[in-house]
C-alpha positions as CSV (number, residue, x, y, z in Angstrom):
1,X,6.6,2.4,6.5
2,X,4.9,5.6,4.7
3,X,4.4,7.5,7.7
4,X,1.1,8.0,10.0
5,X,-1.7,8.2,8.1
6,X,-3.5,5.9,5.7
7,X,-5.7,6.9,2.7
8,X,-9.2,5.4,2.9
9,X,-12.4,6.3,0.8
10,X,-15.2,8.3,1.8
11,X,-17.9,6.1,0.9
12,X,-16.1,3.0,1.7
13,X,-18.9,1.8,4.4
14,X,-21.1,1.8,1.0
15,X,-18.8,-0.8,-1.1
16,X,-20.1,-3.6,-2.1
17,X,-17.5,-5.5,-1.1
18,X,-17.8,-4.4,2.8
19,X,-21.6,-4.7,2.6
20,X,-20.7,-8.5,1.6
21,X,-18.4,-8.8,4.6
22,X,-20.8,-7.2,6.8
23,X,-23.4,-9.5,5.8
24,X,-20.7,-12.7,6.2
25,X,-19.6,-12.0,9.8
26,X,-23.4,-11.1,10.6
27,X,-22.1,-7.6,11.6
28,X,-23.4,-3.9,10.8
29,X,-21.0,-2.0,8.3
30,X,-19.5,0.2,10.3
31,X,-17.7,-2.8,12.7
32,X,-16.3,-3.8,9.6
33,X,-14.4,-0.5,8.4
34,X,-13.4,-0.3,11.8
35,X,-11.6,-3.8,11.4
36,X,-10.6,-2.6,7.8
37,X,-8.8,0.6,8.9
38,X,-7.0,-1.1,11.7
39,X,-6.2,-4.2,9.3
40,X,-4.9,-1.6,6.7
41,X,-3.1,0.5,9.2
42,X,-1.3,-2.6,10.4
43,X,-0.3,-3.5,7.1
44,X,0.9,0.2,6.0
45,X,3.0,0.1,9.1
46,X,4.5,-3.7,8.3
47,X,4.4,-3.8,4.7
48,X,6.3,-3.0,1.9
49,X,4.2,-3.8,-0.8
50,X,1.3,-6.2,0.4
51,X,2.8,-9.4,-0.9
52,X,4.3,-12.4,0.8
53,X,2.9,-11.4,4.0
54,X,4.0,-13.7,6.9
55,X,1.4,-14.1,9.0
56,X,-1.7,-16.5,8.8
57,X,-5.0,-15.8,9.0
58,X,-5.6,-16.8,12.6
59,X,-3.2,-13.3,12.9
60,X,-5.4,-11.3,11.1
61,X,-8.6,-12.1,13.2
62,X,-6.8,-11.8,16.0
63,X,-5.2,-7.9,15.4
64,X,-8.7,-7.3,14.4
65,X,-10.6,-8.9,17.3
66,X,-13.0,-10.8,15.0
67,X,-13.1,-14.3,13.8
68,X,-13.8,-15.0,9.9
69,X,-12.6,-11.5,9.4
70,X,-9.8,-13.0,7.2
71,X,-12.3,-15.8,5.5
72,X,-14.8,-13.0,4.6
73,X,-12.1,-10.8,2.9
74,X,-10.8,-13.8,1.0
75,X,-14.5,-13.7,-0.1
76,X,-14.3,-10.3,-1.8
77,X,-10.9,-11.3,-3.1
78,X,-8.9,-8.3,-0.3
79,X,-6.6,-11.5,0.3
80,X,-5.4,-14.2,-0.8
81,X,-2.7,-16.6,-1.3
82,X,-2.1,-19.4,1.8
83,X,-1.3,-18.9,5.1
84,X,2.6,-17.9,5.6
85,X,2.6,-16.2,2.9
86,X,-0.4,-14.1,2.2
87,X,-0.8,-11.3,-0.2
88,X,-3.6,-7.9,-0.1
89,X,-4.3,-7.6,-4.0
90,X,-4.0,-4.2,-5.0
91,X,-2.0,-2.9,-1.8
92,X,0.5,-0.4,-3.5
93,X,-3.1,1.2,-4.9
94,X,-4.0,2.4,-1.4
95,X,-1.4,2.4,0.6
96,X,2.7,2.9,0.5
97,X,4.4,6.3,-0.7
98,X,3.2,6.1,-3.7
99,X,-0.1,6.4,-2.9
100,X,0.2,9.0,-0.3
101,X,1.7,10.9,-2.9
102,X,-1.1,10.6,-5.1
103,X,-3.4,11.2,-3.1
104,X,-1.7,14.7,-1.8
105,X,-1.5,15.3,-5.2
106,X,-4.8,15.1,-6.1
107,X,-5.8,17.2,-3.4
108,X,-3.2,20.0,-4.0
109,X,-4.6,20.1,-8.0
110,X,-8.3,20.1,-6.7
111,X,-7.4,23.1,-4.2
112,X,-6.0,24.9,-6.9
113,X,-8.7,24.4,-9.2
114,X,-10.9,25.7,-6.1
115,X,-9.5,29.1,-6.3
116,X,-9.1,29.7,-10.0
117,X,-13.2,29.5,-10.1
118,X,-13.5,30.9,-6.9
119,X,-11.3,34.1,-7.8
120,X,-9.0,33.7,-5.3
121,X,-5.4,33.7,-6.2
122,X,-2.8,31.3,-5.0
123,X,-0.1,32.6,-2.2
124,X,2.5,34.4,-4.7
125,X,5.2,33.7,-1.7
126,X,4.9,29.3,-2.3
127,X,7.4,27.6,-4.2
């Protein structure tokens, strides 16, 4: 729905929360931000704001190609509610407009703050 891209954190393979998954599904971290980013990416494209999600969690392993995925993020509380009608807790944080604006916001102030220590001047011509 927000276009196509999602944000994702850098050290995310490092969260707690993944190494918990990791450890749950008997899987190495990285498998499970693979699954994450295609989960996430499914639900950016779908989703409007994370909630009453329609699907049941035989879905979810499937569009990520691993059984328990959906158990193991009930686990670290990245779902919840009942089959039917599920919900990703803090969606609109991560993904959505709102959060791509964000995010290119934060980026454009940190680029600018870049080049006022670095001495170089911002393009006079950019509105």
């Amino acid at each position: 729905m927000a276009g196509d891209w999602i944000k994702m954190r850098c050290n995310l393979d490092t969260d707690p929360a993944v190494i918990q998954i990791s450890s749950g599904l008997k899987k190495d971290r990285y498998f499970v931000v693979g699954r994450l980013h295609k989960l996430w990416s499914w639900a950016n494209e779908h989703l409007e704001d994370g909630q009453n999600v329609p699907v049941d969690s035989a879905f979810l392993d499937s569009l990520v190609e691993c059984p328990g995925f959906a158990e193991q993020l009930r686990h670290v509380h990245w779902l919840s509610g009942r089959d039917g009608d599920l919900s990703f807790p803090n969606f609109e944080r991560h993904n959505g407009s709102s959060a791509k604006t964000r995010a290119l916001d934060a980026l454009r102030k940190r680029t600018e703050r870049e080049r006022k220590t670095s001495g170089k001047r911002p393009d006079e011509n950019r509105t």
